[in-house]
C-alpha positions in Angstrom: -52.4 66.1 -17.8 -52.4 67.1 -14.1 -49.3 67.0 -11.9 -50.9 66.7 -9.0 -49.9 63.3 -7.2 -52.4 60.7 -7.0 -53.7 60.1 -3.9 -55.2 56.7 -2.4 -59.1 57.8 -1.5 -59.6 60.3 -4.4 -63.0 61.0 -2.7 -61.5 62.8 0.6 -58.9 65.5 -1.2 -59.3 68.6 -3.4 -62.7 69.0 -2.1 -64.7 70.6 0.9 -66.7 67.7 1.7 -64.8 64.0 2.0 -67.0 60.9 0.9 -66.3 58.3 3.2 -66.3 54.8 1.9 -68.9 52.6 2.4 -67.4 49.5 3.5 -63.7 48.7 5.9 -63.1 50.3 9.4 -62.7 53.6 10.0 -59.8 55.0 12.3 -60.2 58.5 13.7 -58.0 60.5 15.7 -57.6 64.1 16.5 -54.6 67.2 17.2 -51.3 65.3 16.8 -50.2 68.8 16.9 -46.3 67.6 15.6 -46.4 64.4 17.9 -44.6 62.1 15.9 -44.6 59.2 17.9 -48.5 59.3 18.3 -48.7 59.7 14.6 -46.5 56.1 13.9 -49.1 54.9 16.8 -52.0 55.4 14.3 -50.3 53.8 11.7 -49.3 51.2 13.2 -53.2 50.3 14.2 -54.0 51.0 10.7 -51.4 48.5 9.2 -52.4 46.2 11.9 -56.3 46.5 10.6 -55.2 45.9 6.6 -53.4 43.1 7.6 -56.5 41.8 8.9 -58.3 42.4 5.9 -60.7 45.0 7.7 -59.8 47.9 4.7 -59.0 50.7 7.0 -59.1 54.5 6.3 -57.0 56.4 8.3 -58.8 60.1 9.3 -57.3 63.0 11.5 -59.5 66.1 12.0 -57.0 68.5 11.5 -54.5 70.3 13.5 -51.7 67.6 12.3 -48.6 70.6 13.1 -47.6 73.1 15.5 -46.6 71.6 18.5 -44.7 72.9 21.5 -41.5 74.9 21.3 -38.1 72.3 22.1 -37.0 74.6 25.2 -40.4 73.7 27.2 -39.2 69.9 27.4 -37.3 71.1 30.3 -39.9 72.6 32.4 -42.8 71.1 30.6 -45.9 71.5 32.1 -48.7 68.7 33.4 -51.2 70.5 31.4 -49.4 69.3 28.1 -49.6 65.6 28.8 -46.9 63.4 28.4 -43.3 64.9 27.0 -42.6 65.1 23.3 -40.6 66.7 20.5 -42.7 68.7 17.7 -41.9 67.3 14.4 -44.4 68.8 12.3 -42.5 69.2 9.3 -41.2 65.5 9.6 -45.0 65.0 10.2 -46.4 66.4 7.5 -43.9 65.3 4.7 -44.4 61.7 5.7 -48.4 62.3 5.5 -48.3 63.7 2.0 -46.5 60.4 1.4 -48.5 58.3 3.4 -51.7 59.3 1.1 -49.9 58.5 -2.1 -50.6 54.8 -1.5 -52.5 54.5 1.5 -56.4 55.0 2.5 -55.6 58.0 4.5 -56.5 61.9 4.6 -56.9 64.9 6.8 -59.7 67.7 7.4 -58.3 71.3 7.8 -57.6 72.4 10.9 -57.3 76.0 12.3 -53.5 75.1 12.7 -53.6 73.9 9.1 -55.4 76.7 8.2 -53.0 79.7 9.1 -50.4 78.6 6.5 -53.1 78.9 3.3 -55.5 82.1 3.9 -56.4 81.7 8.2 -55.1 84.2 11.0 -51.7 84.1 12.6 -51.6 81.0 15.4 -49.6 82.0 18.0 -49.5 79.1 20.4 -46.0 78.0 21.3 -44.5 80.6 18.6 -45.6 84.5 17.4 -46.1 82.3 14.4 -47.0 79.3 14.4 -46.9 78.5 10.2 -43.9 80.8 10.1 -41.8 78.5 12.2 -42.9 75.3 10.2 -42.2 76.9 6.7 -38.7 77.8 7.9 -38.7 74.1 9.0 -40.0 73.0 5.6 -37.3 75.0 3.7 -37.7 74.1 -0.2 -40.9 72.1 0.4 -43.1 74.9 1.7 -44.6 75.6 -1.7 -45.5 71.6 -2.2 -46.5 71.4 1.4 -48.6 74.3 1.1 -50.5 72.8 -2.0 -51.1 69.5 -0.2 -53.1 71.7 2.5 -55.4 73.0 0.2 -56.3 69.6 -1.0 -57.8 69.0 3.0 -61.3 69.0 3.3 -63.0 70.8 5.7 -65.6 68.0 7.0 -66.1 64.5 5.8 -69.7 62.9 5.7 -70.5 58.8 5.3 -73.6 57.1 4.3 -73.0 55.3 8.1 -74.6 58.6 9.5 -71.2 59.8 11.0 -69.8 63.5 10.1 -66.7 64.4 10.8 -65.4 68.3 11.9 -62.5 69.8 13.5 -64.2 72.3 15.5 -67.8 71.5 17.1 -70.1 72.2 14.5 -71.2 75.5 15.4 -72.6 76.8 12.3 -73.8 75.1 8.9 -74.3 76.0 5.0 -78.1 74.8 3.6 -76.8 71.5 2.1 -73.3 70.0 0.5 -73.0 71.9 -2.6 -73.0 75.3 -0.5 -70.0 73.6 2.0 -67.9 73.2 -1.8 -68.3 76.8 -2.4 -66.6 77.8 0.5 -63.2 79.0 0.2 -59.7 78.9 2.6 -58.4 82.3 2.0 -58.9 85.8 2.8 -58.6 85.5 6.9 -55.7 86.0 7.8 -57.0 89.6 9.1 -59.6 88.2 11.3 -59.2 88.5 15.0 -58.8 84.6 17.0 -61.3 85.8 19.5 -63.8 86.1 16.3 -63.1 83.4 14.1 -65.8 81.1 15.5 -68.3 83.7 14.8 -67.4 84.8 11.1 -69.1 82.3 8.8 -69.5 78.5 8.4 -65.7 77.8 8.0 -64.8 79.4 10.7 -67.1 77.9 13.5 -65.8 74.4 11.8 -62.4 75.3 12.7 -62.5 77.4 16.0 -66.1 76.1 17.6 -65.5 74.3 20.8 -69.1 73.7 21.7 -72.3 73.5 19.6 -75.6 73.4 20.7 -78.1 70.6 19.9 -80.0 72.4 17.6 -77.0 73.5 15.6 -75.8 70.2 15.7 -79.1 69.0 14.2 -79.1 71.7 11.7 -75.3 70.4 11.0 -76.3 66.4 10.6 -79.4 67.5 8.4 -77.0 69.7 6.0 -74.6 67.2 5.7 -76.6 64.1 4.8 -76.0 62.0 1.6 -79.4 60.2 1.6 -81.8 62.5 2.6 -81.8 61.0 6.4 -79.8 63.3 9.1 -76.6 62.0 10.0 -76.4 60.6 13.2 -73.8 62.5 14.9 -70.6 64.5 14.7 -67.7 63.6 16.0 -65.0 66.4 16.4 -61.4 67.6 18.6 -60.3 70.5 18.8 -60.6 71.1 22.6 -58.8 69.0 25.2 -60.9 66.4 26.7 -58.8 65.5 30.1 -60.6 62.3 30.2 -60.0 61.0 26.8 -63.5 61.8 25.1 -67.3 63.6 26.1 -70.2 62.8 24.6 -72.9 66.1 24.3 -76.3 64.3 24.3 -76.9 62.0 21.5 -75.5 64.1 18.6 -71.8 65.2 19.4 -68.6 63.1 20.3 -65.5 65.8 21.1 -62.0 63.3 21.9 -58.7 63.4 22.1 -56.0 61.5 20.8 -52.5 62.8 21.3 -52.1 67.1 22.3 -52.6 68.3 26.2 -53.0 64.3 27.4 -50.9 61.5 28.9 -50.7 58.4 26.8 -52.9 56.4 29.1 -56.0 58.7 28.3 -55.4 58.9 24.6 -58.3 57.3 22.6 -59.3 57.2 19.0 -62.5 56.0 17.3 -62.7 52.7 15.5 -66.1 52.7 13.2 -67.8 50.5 10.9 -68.3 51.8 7.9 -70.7 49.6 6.6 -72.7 50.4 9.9 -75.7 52.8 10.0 -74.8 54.3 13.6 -78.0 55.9 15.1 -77.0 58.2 17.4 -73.8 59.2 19.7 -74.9 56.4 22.3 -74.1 54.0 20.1 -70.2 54.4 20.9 -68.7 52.3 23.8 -65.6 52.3 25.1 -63.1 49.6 24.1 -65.2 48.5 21.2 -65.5 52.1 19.3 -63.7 54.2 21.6 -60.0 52.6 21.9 -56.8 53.5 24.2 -54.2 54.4 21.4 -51.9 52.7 24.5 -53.6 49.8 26.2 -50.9 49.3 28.3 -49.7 52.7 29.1 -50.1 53.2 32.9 
């Protein structure tokens, strides 16, 4: 018998490739980076949406930890957004939780990524994982298991993929993306992570073009028809979110922005979107603070 903990959408963990549902609302968000507040923000919506009856699932697209270091709250910089404390390991311990009994998960990030086979992230720290094992004392080991359960892209029969990265780079279909594999990295310079394979242009890619886009979405389909259009983080979108043609959505929901220009995507699942147009702001694209000024 496995000791694994059971986790609420079996579909979405211990596998490259999350299944979406096919029915409820689905809540996107991107780079919490260790903002705790943000994070409660986004559960709060998604209890707010189950209370409705509207059967939410709860997605982040990676890069959950690392956050900024506690001395740069005194001189913090505009370019960070609006002030907070990182609390990854707080973070990340209340996540593995949170999926035990709620329709929640997480893709892999390149942050994720550095603490189970990826390069040394030295944002904020020389180390980046380092600091947060230290921080997750005696559950590192459990911590680190729960990581490699994150996929690396999730895929819905409502023609919307999922990335962290822009999708830079594909494998031929689905069954090539589950034969990739998380370790061996770590020796791999930043500067040429985007250009290694597949999983890393996932995880390091901040642009795409169209045509690798299109090669992504046809890759990725579950019923023979392209998916309709990826939507990805990453990269810092000043102004909330950016749409590249009809294919790609890149947004931001919490790291490098001030509350007011936060957004996450609310989708319907049991939708068949047709392209990146149809997203409009304040019916899929949502403020995670309407009233922030």
């Amino acid at each position: 018998m496995s000791s694994e903990p059971r986790r609420a959408l079996p579909d979405c963990f211990d596998r490259k490739v999350a299944r979406l549902p096919n029915h409820g609302v689905l809540i996107v968000s991107t780079d919490l980076q260790g903002n705790f507040n943000d994070y409660e923000a986004l559960k709060a919506i998604y209890f707010a949406e189950k209370a409705a009856g509207n059967a939410p699932v709860l997605a982040f697209v990676g890069d959950m930890v690392h956050g900024p270091h506690p001395d740069m709250k005194e001189s913090w910089p505009d370019f960070l957004g609006t002030p907070y404390i990182d609390e990854s390991a707080r973070l990340l311990l209340d996540f593995e939780l949170f999926t035990r009994t709620e329709r929640a998960f997480s893709l892999l990030g390149n942050h994720e990524h550095a603490h189970i086979g990826g390069p040394v992230v030295p944002k904020f720290h020389r180390d980046e994982a380092a600091v947060l094992d230290a921080a997750l004392g005696p559950e590192k080991a459990r911590m680190h298991a729960f990581l490699q359960t994150f996929p690396l892209l999730a895929v819905g029969r409502c023609g919307v993929a999922l990335t962290h990265g822009a999708p830079g780079a594909t494998e031929p279909d689905l069954p090539a993306f589950e034969s990739l594999r998380y370790a061996g990295y770590q020796h791999h310079p930043l500067k040429h992570m985007h250009k290694v394979d597949t999983l890393g242009a996932l995880l390091w890619c901040r642009s795409a073009t169209p045509a690798q886009a299109q090669a992504f979405l046809k890759a990725t389909s579950l019923d023979q028809k392209p998916n309709a259009f990826v939507a990805f983080g990453h990269d810092v979108v000043r102004e909330g979110w950016e749409r590249t043609g009809a294919d790609q959505v890149c947004f931001s929901t919490s790291y490098g922005l001030f509350d007011r220009d936060k957004v996450y995507l609310r989708l319907d699942l049991s939708h068949r979107y047709q392209s990146a147009h149809d997203l409009t702001p304040g019916v899929e694209i949502r403020p995670l603070y309407p009233e922030a000024p």
